[in-house]
mmJSON file of the N, C-alpha and C atoms, coordinates in Angstrom:
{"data_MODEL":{"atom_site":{
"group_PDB":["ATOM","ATOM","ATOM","ATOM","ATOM","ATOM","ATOM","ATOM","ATOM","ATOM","ATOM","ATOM","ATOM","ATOM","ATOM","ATOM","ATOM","ATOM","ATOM","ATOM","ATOM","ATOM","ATOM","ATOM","ATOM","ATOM","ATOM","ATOM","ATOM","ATOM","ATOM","ATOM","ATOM","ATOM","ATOM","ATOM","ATOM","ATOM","ATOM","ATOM","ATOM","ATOM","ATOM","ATOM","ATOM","ATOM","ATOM","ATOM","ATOM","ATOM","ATOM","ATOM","ATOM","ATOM","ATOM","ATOM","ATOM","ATOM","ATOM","ATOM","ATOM","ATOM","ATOM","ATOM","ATOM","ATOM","ATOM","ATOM","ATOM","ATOM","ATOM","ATOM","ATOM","ATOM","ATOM","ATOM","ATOM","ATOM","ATOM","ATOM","ATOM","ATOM","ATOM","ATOM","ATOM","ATOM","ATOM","ATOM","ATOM","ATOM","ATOM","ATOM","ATOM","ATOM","ATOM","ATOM","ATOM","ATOM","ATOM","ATOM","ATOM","ATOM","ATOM","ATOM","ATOM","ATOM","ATOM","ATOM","ATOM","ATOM","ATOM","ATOM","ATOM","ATOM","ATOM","ATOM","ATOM","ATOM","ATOM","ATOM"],
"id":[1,2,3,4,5,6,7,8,9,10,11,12,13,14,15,16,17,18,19,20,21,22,23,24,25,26,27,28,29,30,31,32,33,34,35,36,37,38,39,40,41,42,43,44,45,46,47,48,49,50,51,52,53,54,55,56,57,58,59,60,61,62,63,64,65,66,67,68,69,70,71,72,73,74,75,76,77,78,79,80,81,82,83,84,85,86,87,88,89,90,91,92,93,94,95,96,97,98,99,100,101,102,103,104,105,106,107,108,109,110,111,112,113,114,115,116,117,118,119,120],
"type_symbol":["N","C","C","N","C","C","N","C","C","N","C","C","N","C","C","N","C","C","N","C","C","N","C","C","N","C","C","N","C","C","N","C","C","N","C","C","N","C","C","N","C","C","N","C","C","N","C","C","N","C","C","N","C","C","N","C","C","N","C","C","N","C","C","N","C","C","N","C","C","N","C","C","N","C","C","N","C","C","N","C","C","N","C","C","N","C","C","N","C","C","N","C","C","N","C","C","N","C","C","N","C","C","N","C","C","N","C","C","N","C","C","N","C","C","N","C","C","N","C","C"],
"label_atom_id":["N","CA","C","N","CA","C","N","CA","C","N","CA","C","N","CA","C","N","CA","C","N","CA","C","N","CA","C","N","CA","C","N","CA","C","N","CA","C","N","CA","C","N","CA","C","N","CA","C","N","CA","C","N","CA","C","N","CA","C","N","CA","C","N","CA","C","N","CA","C","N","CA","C","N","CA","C","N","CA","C","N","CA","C","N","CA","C","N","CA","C","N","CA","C","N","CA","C","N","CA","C","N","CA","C","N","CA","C","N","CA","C","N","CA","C","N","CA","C","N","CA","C","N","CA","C","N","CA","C","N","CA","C","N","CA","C","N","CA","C"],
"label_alt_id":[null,null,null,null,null,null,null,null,null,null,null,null,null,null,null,null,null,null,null,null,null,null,null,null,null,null,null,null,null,null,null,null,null,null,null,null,null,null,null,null,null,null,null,null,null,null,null,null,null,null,null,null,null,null,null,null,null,null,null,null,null,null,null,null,null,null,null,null,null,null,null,null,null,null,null,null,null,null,null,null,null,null,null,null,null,null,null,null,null,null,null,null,null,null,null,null,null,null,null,null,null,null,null,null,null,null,null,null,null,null,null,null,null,null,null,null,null,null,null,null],
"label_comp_id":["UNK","UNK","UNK","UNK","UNK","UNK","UNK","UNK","UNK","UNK","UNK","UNK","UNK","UNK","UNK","UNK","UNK","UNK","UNK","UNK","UNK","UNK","UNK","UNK","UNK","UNK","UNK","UNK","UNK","UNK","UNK","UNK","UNK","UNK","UNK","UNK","UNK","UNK","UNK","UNK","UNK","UNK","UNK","UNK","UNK","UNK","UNK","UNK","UNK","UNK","UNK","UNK","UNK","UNK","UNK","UNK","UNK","UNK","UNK","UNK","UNK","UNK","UNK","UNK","UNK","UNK","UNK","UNK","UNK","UNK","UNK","UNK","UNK","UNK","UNK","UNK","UNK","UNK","UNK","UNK","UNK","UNK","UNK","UNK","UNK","UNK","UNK","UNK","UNK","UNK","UNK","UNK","UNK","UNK","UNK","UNK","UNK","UNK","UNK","UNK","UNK","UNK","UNK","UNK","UNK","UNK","UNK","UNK","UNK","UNK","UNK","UNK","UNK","UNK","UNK","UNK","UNK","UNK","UNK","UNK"],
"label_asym_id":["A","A","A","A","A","A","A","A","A","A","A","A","A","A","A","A","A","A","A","A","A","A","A","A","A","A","A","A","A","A","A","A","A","A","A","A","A","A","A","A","A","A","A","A","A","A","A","A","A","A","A","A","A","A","A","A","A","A","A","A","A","A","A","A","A","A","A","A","A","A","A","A","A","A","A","A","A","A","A","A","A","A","A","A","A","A","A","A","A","A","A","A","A","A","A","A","A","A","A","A","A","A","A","A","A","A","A","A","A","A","A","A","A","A","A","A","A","A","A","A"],
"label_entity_id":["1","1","1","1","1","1","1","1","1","1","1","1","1","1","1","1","1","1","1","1","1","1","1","1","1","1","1","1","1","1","1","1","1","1","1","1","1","1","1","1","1","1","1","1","1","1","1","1","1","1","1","1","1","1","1","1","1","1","1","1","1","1","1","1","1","1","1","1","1","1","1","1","1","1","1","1","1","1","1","1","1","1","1","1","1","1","1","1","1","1","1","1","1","1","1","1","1","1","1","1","1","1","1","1","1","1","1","1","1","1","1","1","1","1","1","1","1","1","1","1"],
"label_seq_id":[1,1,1,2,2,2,3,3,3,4,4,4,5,5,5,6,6,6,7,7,7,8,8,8,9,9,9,10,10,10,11,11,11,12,12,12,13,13,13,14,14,14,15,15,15,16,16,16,17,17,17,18,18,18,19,19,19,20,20,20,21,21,21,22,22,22,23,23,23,24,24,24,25,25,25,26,26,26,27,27,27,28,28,28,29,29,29,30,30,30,31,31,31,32,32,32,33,33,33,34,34,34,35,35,35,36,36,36,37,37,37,38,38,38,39,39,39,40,40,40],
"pdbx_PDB_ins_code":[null,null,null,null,null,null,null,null,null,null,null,null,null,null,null,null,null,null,null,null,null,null,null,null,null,null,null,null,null,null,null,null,null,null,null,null,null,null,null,null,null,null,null,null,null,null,null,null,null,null,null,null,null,null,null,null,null,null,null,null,null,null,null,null,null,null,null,null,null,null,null,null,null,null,null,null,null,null,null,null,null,null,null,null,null,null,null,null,null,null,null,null,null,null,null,null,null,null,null,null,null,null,null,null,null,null,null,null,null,null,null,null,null,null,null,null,null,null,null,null],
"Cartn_x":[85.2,84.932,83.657,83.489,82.799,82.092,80.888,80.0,80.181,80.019,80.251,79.421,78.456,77.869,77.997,78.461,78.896,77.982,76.956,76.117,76.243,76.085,75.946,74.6,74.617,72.846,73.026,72.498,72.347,71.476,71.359,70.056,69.938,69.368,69.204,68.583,69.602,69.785,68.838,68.078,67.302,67.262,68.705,68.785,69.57,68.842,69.147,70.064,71.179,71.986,72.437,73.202,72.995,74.092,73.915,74.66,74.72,76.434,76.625,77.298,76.214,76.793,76.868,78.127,79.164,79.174,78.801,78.235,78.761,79.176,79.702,78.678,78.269,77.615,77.717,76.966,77.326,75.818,74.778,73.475,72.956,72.017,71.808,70.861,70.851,70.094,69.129,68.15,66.672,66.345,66.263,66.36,67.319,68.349,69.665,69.147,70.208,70.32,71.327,72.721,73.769,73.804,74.466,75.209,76.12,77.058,78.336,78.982,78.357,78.805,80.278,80.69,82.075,82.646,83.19,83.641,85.17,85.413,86.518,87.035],
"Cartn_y":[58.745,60.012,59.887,60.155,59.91,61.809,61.761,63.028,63.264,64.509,64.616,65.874,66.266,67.048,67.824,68.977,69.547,70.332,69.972,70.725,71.542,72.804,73.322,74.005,73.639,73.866,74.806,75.822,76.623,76.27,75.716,75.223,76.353,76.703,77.496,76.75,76.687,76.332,76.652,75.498,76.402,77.246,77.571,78.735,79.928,79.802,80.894,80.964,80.246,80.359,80.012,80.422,79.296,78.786,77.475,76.46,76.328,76.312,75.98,74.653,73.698,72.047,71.941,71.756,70.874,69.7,68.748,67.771,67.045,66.276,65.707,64.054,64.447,63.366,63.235,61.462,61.296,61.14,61.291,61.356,63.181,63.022,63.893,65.106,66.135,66.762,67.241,66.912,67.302,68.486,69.052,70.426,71.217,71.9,72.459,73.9,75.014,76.006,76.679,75.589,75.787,74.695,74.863,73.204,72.93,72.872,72.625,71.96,71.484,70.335,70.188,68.796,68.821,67.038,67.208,65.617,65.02,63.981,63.119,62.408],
"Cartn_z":[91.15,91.827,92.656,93.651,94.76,94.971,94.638,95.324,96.461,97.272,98.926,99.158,99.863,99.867,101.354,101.703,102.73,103.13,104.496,104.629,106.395,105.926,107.212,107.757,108.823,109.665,110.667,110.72,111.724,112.692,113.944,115.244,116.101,117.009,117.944,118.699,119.992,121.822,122.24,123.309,123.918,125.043,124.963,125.73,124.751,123.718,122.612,121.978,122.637,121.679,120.19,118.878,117.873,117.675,117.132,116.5,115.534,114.422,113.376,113.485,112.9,112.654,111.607,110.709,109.568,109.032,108.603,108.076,106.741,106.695,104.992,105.05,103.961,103.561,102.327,101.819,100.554,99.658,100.603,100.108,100.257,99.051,99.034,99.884,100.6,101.782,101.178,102.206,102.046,102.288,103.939,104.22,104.666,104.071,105.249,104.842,105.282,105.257,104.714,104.464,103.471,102.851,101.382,101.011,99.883,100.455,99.157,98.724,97.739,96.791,96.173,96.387,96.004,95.895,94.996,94.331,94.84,95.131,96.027,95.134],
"occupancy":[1.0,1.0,1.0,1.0,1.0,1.0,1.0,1.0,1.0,1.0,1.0,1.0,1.0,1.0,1.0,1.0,1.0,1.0,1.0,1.0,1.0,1.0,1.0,1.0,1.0,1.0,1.0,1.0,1.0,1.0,1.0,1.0,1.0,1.0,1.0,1.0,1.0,1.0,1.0,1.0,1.0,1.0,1.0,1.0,1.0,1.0,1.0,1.0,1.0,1.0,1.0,1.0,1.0,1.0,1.0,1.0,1.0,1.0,1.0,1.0,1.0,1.0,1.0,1.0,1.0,1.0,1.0,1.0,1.0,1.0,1.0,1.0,1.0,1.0,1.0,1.0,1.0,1.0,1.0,1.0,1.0,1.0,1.0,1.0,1.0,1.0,1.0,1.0,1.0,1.0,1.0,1.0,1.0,1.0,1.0,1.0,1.0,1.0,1.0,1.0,1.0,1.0,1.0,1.0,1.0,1.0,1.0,1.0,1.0,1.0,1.0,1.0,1.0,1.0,1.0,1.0,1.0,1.0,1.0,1.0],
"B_iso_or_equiv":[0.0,0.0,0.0,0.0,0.0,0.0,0.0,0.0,0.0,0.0,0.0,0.0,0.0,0.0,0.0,0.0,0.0,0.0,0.0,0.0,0.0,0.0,0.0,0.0,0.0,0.0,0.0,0.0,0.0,0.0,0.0,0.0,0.0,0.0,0.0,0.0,0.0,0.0,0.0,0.0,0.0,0.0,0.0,0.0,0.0,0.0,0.0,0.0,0.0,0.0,0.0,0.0,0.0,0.0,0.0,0.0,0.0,0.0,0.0,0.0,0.0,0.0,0.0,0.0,0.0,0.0,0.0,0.0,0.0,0.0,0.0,0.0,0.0,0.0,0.0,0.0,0.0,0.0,0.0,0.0,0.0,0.0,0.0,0.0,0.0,0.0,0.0,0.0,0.0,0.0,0.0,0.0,0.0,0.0,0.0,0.0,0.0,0.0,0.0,0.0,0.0,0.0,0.0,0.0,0.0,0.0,0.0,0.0,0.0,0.0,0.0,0.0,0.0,0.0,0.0,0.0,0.0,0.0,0.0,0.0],
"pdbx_formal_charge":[null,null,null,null,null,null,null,null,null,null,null,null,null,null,null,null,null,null,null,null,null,null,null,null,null,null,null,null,null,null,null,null,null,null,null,null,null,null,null,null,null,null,null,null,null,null,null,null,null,null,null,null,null,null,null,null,null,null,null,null,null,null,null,null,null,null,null,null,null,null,null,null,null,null,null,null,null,null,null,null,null,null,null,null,null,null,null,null,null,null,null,null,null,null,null,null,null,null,null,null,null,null,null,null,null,null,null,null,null,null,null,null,null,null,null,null,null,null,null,null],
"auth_seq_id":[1,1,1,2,2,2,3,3,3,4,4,4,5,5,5,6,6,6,7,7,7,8,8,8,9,9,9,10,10,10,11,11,11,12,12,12,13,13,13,14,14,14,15,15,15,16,16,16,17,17,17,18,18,18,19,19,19,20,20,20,21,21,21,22,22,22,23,23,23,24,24,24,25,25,25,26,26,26,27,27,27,28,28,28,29,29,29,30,30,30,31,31,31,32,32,32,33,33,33,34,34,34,35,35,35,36,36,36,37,37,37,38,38,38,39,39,39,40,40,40],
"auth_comp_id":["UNK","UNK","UNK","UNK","UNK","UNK","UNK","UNK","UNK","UNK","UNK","UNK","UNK","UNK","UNK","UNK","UNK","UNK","UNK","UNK","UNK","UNK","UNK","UNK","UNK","UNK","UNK","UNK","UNK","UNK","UNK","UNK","UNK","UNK","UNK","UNK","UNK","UNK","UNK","UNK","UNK","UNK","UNK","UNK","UNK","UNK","UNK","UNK","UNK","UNK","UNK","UNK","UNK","UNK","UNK","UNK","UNK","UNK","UNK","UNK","UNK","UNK","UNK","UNK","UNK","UNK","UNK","UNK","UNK","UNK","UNK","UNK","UNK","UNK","UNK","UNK","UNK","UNK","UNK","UNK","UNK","UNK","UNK","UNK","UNK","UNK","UNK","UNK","UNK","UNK","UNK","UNK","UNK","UNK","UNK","UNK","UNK","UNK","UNK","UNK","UNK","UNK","UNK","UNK","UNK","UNK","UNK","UNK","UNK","UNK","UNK","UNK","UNK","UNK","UNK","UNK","UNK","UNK","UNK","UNK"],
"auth_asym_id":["A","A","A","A","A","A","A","A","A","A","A","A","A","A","A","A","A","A","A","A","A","A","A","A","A","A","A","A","A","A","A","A","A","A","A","A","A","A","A","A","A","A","A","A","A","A","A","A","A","A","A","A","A","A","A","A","A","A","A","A","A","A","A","A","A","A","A","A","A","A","A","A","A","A","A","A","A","A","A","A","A","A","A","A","A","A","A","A","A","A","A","A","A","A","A","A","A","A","A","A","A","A","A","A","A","A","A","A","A","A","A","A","A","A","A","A","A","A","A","A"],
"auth_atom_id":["N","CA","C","N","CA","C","N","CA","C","N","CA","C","N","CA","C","N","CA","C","N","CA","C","N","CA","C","N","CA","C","N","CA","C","N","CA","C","N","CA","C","N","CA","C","N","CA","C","N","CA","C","N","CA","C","N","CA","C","N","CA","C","N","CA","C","N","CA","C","N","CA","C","N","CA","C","N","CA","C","N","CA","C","N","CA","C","N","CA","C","N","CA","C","N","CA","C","N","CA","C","N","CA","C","N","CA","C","N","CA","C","N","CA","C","N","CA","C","N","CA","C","N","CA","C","N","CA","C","N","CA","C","N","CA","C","N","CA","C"],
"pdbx_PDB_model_num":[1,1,1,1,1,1,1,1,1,1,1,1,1,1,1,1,1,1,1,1,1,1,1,1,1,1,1,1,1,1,1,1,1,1,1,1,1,1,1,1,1,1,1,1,1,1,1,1,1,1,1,1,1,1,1,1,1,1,1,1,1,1,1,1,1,1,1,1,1,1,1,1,1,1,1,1,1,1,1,1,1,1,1,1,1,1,1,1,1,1,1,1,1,1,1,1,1,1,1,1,1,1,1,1,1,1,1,1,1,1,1,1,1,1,1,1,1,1,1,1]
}}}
């Protein structure tokens, strides 16, 4: 079973707009703003 950690980041454009970026990784996140853990 393999850890997978699903992180989503909210950025803001600099032309204001924001961005939600989606992310799967298998190390663990340092700073996000979401993160949901889940096993493979």
């Amino acid at each position: 079973m393999r850890k997978w950690y699903v992180i989503v980041r909210v950025e803001t454009s600099p032309d204001g707009e924001k961005l939600v970026i989606v992310e799967t990784t298998e190390s663990k996140p340092k700073k996000v703003d979401f993160a949901i853990f889940a096993e493979k």
